[in-house]
Every structure is written in structure tokens, then in C-alpha cells.
LOVEXVO-857515 format. One record per residue (C-alpha): x, y, z; residue in one letter. Coordinates in steps of 0.02 Angstrom, whole numbers, m for minus. Example, Ala and Ser with C-alpha at 12.3 -4.5 7.8 and 13.67 -1.06 7.14 Angstrom:
BEGIN
REC     px     py     pz kemi
REC    615   m225    390    A
REC    684    m53    357    S
//
This chain:
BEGIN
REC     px     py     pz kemi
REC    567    285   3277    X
REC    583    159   3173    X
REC    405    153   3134    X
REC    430    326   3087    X
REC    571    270   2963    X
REC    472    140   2830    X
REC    343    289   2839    X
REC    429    401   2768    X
REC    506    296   2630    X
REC    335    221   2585    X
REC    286    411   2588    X
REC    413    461   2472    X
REC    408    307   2378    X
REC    215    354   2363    X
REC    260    525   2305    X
REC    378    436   2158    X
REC    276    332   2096    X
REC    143    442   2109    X
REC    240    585   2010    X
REC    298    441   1895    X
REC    116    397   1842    X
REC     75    564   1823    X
REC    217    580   1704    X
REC    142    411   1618    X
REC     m4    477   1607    X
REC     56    671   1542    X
REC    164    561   1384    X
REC    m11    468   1335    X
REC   m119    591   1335    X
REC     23    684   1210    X
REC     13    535   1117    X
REC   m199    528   1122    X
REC   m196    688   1058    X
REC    m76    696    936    X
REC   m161    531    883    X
REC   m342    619    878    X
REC   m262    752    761    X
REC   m195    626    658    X
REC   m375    522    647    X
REC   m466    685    595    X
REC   m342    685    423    X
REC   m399    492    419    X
REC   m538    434    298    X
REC   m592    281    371    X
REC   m592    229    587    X
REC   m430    169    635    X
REC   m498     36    730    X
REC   m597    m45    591    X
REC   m446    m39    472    X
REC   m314   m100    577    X
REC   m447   m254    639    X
REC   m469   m289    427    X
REC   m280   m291    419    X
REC   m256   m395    562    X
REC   m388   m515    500    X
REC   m301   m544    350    X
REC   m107   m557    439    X
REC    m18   m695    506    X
REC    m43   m716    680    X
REC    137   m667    739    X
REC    135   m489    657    X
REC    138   m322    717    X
REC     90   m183    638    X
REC    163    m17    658    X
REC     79    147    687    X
REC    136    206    542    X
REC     76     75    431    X
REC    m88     68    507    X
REC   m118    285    445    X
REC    m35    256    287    X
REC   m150    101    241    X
REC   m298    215    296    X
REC   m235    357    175    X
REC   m221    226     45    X
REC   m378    166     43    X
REC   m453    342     51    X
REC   m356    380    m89    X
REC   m428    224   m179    X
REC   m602    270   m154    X
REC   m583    438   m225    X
REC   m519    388   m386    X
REC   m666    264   m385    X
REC   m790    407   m364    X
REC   m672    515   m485    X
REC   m722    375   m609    X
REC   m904    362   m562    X
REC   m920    551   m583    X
REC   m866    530   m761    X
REC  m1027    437   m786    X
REC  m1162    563   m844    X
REC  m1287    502   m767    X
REC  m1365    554   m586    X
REC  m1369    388   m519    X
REC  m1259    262   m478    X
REC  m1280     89   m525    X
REC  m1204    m58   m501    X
REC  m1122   m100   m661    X
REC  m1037     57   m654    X
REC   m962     36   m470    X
REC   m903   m152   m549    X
REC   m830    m50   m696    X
REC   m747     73   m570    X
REC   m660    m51   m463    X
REC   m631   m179   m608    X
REC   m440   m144   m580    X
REC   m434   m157   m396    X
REC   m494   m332   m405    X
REC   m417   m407   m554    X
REC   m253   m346   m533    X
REC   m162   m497   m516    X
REC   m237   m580   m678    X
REC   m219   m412   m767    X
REC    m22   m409   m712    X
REC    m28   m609   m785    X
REC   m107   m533   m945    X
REC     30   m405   m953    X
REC    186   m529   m941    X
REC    107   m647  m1054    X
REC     84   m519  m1183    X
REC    266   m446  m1178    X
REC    334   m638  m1186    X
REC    231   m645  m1337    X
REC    312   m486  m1404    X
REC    502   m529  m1354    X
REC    441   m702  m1477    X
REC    374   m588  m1617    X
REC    526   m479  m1590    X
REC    648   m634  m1600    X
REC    543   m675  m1750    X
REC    590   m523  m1854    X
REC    769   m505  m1800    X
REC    754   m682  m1875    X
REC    692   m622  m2011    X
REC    805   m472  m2054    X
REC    941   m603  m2030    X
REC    884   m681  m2160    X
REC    838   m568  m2293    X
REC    998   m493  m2278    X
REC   1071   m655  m2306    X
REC    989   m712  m2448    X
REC    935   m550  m2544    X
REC   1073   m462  m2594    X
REC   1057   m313  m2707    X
REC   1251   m342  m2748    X
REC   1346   m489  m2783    X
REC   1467   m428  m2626    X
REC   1490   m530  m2478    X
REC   1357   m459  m2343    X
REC   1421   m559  m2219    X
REC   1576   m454  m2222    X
REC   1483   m316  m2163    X
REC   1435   m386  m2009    X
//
């Protein structure tokens, strides 16, 4: 009988885990699915774009599901304004000067965003210029012998 005993716990203990991995198993295939409907919205593999992200990431990151769709959907959404700009092109085939026009803002953004705070430095100066200015020609032209200075 007391053979009989460890039997049936194994046996039920079987039975558990058993039902357990089926239950595993039931939650990931949920999740494979609801991933494969997700994947059909996605423009590029998953795979290849989360390996391209993870090639360019520290070592100690992780990288959310969430991330790894919306960085997908980005760079769809990047290529079709690319093509949206190609099609502007009148001509029937693509060359390479135009793709490098296309994507000319993708990969000069950081010296473009340079360009753009060195020009509005350069205006706050020409703005500080001509409030120096104004300063001074109200000053020193005076239309009336009245203090102007008053007036400010």
C-alpha cells in the first residue's frame, strides 16, 4: 500500500503539471496569434528590426514589445514619405540622386538641427542689434526738444 500511495501523487502530480503546461501552452499560442495579427499590420519582419535595434543598443537593454511594433510602424511610415517624395519626380525611373534627395533629411538631421540653432543665435544677435538701435535713435533724434527719457 504504500507503493500504491507515491503512485497516486506522482499520478496526480502528473495530471497538474500536465494540465499546467497545457495551460502554458493555451496563453502562448494566444500570444502567437495575437502576435501574427499584429506582424501582418507590420511593414518590415520583426525579427530583422528588433536584431538592427539590438545591434545598435547597449548591451544591458531590453526592449519592449511595444517598442519593437512601434519602431517597425515608424520606419514604414518613413519609407512612404520617401516614395511620396520620389513620386513627385516626373519621371518613370528612379535614380539615385533622387533617392539621396529623398532621404537627404533622414541623414543629416543632426547637422540640419546645428544649422537651425546657429541661425536663430544669429537672429536673437541681429534682434539685440536693433533693439540697440531703436534705443538709440530714440535717444538721440528727437523730433521735440522734450525729455524722451521721461517717457520710458
Amino acid at each position: 500500500m504504500s507503493n500504491e500511495l507515491p503512485e497516486n501523487e506522482s499520478s496526480e502530480e502528473l495530471q497538474e503539471e500536465s494540465s499546467e503546461e497545457f495551460m502554458d501552452e493555451s496563453i502562448e499560442d494566444v500570444s502567437d496569434e495575437s502576435s501574427e495579427e499584429s506582424q501582418e499590420d507590420l511593414p518590415f519582419a520583426k525579427a530583422e528590426v528588433v536584431r538592427l535595434m539590438k545591434q545598435n543598443l547597449d548591451n544591458d537593454k531590453m526592449i519592449r514589445e511595444r517598442v519593437k511594433v512601434e519602431m517597425n510602424k515608424f520606419l514604414g511610415e518613413v519609407l512612404e514619405r520617401v516614395c511620396q517624395q520620389l513620386n513627385e519626380y516626373p519621371y518613370t525611373t528612379i535614380e539615385y540622386e533622387m533617392l539621396k534627395e529623398s532621404i537627404y533629411p533622414y541623414k543629416n538631421i543632426i547637422r540640419i538641427n546645428e544649422e537651425k540653432e546657429r541661425i536663430l543665435k544669429h537672429l536673437d544677435a541681429i534682434k539685440a542689434d536693433c533693439d540697440a538701435l531703436s534705443l538709440d535713435v530714440k535717444r538721440t533724434l528727437r523730433l521735440k526738444d522734450i525729455d524722451v527719457e521721461d517717457e520710458f
